[in-house]
N, CA, C, O and CB atoms as a CASP TS submission, in Angstrom:
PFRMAT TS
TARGET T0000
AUTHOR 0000-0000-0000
METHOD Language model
MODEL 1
PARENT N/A
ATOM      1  N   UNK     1     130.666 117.610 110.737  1.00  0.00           N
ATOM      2  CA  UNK     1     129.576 117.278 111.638  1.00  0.00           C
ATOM      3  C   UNK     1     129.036 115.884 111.270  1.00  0.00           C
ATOM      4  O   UNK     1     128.465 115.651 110.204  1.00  0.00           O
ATOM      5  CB  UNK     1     128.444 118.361 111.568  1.00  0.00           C
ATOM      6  N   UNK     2     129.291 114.867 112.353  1.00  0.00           N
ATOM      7  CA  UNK     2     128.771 113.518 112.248  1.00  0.00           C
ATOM      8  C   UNK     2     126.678 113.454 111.645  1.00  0.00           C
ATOM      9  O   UNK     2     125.799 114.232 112.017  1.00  0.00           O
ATOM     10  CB  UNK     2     129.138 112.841 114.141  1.00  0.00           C
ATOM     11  N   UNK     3     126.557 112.479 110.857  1.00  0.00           N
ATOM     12  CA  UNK     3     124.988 111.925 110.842  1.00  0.00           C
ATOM     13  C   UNK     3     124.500 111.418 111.848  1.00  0.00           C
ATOM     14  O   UNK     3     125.084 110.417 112.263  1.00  0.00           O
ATOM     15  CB  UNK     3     124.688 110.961 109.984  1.00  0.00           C
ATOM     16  N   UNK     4     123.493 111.811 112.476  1.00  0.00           N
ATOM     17  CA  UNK     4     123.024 111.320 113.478  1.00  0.00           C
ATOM     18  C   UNK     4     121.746 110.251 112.801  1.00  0.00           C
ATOM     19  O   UNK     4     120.604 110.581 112.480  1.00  0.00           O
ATOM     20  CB  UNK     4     122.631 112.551 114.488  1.00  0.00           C
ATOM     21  N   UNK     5     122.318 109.041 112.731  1.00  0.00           N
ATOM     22  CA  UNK     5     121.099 108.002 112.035  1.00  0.00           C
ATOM     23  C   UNK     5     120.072 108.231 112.294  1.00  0.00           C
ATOM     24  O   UNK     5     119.299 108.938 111.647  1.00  0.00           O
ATOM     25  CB  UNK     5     121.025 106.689 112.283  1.00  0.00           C
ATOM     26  N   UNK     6     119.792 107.461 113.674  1.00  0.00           N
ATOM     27  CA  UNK     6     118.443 107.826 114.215  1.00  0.00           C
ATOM     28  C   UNK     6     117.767 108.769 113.692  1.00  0.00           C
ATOM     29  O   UNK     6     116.712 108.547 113.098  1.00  0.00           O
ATOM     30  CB  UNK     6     118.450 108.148 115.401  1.00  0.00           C
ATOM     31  N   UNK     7     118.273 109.949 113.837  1.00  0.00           N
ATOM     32  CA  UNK     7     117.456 111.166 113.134  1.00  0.00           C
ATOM     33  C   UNK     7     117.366 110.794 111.878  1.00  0.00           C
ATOM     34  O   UNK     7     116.235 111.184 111.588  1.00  0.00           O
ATOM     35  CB  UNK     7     118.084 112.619 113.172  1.00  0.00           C
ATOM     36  N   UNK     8     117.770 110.336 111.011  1.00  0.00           N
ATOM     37  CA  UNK     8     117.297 110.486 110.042  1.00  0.00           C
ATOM     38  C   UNK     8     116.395 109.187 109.342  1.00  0.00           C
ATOM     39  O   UNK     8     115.644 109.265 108.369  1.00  0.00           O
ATOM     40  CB  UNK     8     118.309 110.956 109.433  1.00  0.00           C
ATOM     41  N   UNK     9     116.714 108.012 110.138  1.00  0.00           N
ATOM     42  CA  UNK     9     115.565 107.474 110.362  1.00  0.00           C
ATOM     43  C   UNK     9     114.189 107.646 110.270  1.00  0.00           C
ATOM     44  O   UNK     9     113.282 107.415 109.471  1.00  0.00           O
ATOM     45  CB  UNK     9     115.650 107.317 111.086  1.00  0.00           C
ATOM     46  N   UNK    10     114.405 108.280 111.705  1.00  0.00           N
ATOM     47  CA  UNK    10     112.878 108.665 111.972  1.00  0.00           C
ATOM     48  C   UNK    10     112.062 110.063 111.324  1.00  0.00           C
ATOM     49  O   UNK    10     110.910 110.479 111.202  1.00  0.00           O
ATOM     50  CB  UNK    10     112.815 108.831 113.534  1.00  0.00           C
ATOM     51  N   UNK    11     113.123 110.379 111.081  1.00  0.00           N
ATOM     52  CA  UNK    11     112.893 111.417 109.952  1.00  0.00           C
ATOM     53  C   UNK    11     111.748 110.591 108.293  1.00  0.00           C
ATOM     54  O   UNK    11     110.747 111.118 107.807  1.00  0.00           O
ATOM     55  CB  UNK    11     114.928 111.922 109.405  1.00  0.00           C
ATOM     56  N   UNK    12     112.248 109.564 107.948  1.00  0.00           N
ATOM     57  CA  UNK    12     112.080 108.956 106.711  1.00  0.00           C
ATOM     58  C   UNK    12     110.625 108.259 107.027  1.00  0.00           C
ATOM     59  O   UNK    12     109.653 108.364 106.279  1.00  0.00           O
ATOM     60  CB  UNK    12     113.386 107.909 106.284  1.00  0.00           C
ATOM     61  N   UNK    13     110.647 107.396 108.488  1.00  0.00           N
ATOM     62  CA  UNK    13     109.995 106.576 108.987  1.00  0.00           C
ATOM     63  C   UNK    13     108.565 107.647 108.840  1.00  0.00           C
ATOM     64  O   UNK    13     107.738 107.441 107.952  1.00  0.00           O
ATOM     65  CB  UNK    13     110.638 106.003 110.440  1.00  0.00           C
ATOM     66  N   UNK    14     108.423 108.747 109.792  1.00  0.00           N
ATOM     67  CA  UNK    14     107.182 109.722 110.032  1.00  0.00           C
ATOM     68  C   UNK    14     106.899 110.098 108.777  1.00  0.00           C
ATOM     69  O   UNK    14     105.684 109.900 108.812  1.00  0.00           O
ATOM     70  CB  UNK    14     107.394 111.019 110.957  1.00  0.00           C
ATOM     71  N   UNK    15     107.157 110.575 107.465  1.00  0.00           N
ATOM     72  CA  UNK    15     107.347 110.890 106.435  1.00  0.00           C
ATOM     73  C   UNK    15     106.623 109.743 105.485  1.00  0.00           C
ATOM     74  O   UNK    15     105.883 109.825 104.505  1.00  0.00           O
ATOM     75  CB  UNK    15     108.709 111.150 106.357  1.00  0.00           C
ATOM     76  N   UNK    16     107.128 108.741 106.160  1.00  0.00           N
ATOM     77  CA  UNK    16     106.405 107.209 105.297  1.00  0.00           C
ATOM     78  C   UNK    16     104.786 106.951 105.899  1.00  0.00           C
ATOM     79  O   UNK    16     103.846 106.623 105.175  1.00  0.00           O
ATOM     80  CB  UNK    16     107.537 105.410 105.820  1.00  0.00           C
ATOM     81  N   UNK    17     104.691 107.201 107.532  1.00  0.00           N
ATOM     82  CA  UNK    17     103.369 106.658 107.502  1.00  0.00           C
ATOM     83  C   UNK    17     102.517 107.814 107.601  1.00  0.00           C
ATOM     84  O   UNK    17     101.310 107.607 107.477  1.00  0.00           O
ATOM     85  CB  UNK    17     103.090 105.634 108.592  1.00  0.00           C
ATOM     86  N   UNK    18     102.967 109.150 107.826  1.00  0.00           N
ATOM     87  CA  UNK    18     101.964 110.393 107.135  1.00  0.00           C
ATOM     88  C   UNK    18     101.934 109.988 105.705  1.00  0.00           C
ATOM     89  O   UNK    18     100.755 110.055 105.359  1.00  0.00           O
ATOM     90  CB  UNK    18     102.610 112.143 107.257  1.00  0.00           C
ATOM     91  N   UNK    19     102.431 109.727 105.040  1.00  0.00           N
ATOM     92  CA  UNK    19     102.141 109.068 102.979  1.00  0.00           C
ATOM     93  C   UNK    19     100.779 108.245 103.172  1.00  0.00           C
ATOM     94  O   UNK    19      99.732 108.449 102.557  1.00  0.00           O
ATOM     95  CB  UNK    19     103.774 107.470 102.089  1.00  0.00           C
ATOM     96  N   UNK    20     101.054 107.089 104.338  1.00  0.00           N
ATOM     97  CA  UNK    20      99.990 105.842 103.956  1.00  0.00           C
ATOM     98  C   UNK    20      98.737 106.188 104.619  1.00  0.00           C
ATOM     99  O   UNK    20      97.655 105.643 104.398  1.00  0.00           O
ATOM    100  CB  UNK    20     100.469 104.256 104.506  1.00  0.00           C
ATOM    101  N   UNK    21      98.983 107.243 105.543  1.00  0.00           N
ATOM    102  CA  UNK    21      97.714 107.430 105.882  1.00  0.00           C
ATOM    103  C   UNK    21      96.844 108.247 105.128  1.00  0.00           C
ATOM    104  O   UNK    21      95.616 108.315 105.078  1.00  0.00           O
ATOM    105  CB  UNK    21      97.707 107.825 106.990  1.00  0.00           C
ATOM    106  N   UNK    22      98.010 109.021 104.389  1.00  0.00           N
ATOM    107  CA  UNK    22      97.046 110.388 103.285  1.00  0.00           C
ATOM    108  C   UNK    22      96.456 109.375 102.044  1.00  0.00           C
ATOM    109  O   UNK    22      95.367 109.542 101.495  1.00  0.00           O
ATOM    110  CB  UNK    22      98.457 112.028 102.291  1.00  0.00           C
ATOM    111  N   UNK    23      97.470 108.238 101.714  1.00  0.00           N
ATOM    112  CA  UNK    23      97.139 107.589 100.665  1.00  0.00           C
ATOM    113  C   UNK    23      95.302 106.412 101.008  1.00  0.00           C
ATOM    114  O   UNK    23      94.296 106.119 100.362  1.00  0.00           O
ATOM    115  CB  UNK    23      98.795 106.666 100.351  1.00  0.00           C
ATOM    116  N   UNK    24      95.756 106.199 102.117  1.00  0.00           N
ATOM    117  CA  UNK    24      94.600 105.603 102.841  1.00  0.00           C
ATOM    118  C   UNK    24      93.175 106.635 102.404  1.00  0.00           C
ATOM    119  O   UNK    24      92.334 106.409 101.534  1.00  0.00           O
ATOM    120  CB  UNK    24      94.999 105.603 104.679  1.00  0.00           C
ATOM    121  N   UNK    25      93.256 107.636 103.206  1.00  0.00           N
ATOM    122  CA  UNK    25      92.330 109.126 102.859  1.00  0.00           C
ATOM    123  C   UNK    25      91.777 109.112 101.714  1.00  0.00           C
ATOM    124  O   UNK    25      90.571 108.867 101.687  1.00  0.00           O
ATOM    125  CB  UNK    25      93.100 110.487 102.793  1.00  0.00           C
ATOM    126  N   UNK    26      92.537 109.385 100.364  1.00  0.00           N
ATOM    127  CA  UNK    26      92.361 109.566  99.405  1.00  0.00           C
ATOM    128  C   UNK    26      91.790 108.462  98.566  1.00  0.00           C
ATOM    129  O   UNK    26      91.027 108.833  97.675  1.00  0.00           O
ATOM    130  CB  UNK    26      93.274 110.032  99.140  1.00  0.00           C
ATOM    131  N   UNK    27      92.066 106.890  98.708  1.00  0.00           N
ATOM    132  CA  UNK    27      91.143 106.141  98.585  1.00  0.00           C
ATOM    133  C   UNK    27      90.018 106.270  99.075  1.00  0.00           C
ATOM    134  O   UNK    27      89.148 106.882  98.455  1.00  0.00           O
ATOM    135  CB  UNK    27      91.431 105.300  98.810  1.00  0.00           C
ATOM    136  N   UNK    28      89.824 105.817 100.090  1.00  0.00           N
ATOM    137  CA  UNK    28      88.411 106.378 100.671  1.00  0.00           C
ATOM    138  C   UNK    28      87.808 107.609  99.861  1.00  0.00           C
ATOM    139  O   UNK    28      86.583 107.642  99.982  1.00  0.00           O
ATOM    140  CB  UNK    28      88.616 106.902 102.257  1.00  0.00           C
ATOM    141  N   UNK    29      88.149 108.285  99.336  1.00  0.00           N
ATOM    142  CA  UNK    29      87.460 109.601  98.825  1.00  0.00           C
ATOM    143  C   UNK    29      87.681 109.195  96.769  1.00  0.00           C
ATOM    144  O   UNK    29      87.645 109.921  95.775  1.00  0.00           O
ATOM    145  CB  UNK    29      88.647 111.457  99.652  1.00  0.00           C
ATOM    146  N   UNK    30      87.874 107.856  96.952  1.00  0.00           N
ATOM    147  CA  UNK    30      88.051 107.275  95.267  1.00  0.00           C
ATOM    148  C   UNK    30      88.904 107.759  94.416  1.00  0.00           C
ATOM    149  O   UNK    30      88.782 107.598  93.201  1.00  0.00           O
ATOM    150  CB  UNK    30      86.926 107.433  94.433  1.00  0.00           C
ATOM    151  N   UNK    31      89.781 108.351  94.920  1.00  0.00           N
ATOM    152  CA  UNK    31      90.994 109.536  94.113  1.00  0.00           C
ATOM    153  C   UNK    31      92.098 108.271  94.152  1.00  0.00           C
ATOM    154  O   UNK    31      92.859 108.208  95.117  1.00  0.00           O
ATOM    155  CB  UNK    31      91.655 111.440  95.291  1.00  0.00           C
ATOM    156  N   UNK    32      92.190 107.025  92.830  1.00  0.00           N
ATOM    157  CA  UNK    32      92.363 105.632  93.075  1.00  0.00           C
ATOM    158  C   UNK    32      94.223 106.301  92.453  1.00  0.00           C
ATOM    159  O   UNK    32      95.136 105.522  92.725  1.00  0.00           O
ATOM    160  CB  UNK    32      91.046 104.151  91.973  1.00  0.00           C
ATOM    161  N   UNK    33      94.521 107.267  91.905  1.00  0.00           N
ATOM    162  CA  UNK    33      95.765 107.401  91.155  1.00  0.00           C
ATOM    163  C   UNK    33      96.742 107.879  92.180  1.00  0.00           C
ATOM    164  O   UNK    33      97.934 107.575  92.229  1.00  0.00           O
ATOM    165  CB  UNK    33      95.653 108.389  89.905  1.00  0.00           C
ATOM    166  N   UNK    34      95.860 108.936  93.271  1.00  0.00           N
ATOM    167  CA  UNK    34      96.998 110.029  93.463  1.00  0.00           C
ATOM    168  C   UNK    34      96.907 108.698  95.088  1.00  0.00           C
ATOM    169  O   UNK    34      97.838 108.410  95.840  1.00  0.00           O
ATOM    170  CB  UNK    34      96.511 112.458  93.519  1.00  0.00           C
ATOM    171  N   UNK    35      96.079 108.399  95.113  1.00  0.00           N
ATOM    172  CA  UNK    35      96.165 107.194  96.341  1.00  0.00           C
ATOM    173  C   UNK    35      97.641 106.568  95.997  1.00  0.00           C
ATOM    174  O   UNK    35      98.704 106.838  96.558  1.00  0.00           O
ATOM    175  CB  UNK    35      94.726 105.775  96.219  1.00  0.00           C
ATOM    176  N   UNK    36      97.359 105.464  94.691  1.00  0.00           N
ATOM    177  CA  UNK    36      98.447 104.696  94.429  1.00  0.00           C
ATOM    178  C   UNK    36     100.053 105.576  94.357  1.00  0.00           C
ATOM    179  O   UNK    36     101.182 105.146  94.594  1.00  0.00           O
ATOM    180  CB  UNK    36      98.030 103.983  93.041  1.00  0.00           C
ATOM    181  N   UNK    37      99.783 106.386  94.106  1.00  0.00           N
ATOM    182  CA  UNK    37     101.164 107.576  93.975  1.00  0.00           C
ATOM    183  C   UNK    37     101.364 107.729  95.435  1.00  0.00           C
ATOM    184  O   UNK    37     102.532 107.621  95.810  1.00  0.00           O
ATOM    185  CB  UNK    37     100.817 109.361  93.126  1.00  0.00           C
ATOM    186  N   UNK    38     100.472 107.955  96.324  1.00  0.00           N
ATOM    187  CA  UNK    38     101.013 108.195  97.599  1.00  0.00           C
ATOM    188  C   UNK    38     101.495 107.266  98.361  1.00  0.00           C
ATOM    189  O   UNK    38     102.427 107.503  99.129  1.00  0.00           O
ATOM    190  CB  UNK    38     100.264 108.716  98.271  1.00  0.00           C
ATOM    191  N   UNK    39     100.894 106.002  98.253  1.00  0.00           N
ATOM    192  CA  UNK    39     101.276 104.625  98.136  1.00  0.00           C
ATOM    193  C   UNK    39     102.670 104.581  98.158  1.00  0.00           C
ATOM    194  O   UNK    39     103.474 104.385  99.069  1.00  0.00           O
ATOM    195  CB  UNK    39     100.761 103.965  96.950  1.00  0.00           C
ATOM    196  N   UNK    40     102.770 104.771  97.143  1.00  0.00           N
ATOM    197  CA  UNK    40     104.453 104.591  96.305  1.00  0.00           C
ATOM    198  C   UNK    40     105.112 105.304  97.041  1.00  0.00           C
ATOM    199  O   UNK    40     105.993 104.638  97.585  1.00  0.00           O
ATOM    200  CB  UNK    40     104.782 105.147  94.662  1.00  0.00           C
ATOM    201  N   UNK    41     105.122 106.619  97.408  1.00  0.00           N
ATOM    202  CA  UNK    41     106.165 107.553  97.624  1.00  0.00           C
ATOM    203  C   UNK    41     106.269 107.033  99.264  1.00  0.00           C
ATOM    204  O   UNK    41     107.298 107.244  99.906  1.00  0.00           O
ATOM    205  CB  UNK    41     105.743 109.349  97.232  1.00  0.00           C
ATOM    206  N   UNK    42     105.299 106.458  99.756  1.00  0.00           N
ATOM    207  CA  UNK    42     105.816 105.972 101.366  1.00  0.00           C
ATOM    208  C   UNK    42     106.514 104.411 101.269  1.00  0.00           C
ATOM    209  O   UNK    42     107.606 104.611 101.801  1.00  0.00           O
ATOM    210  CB  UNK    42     104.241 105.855 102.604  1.00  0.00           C
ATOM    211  N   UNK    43     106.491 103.459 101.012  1.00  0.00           N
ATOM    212  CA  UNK    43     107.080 102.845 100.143  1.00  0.00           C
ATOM    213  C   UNK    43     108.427 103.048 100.220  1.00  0.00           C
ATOM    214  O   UNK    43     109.262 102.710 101.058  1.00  0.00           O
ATOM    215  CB  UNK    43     106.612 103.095  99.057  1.00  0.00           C
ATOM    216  N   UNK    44     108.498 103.721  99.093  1.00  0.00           N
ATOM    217  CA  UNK    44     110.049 104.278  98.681  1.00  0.00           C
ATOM    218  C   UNK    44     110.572 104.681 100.009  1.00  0.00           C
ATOM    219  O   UNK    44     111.708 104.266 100.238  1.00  0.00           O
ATOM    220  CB  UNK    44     110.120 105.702  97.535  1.00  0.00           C
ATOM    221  N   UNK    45     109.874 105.568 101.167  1.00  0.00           N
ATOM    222  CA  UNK    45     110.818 106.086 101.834  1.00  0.00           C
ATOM    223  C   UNK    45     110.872 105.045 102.695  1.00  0.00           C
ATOM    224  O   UNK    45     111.968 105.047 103.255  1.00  0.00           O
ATOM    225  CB  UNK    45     110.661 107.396 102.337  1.00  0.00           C
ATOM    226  N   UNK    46     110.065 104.009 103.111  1.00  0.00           N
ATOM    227  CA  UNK    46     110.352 103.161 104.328  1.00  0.00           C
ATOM    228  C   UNK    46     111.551 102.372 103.787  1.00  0.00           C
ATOM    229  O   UNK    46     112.387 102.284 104.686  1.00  0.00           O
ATOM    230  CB  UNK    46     109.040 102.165 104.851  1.00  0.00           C
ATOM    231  N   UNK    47     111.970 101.742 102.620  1.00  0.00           N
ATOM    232  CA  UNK    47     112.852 101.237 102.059  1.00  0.00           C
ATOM    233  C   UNK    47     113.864 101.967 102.207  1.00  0.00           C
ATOM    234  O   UNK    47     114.938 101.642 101.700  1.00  0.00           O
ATOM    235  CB  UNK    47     112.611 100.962 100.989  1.00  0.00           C
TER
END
């Protein structure tokens, strides 16, 4: 069964900016570590 890119793309892509927005959140609420960690892990997946 072929990869369908796209899918998995956008798979990685939605995955990355649900991260920056939770990481966004969690600043705002001064939680400055698990922010930067969430940071990171969207990051990683947009790459």
């Amino acid at each position: 069964m072929p990869i369908d890119i796209a899918q998995q793309v956008a798979y990685w892509r939605t995955g990355a900016i649900e991260d920056c927005v939770a990481a966004g959140d969690l600043l705002d609420k001064r939680h400055f570590r698990m922010a930067l960690f969430t940071a990171h892990l969207s990051i990683e997946k947009m790459l």
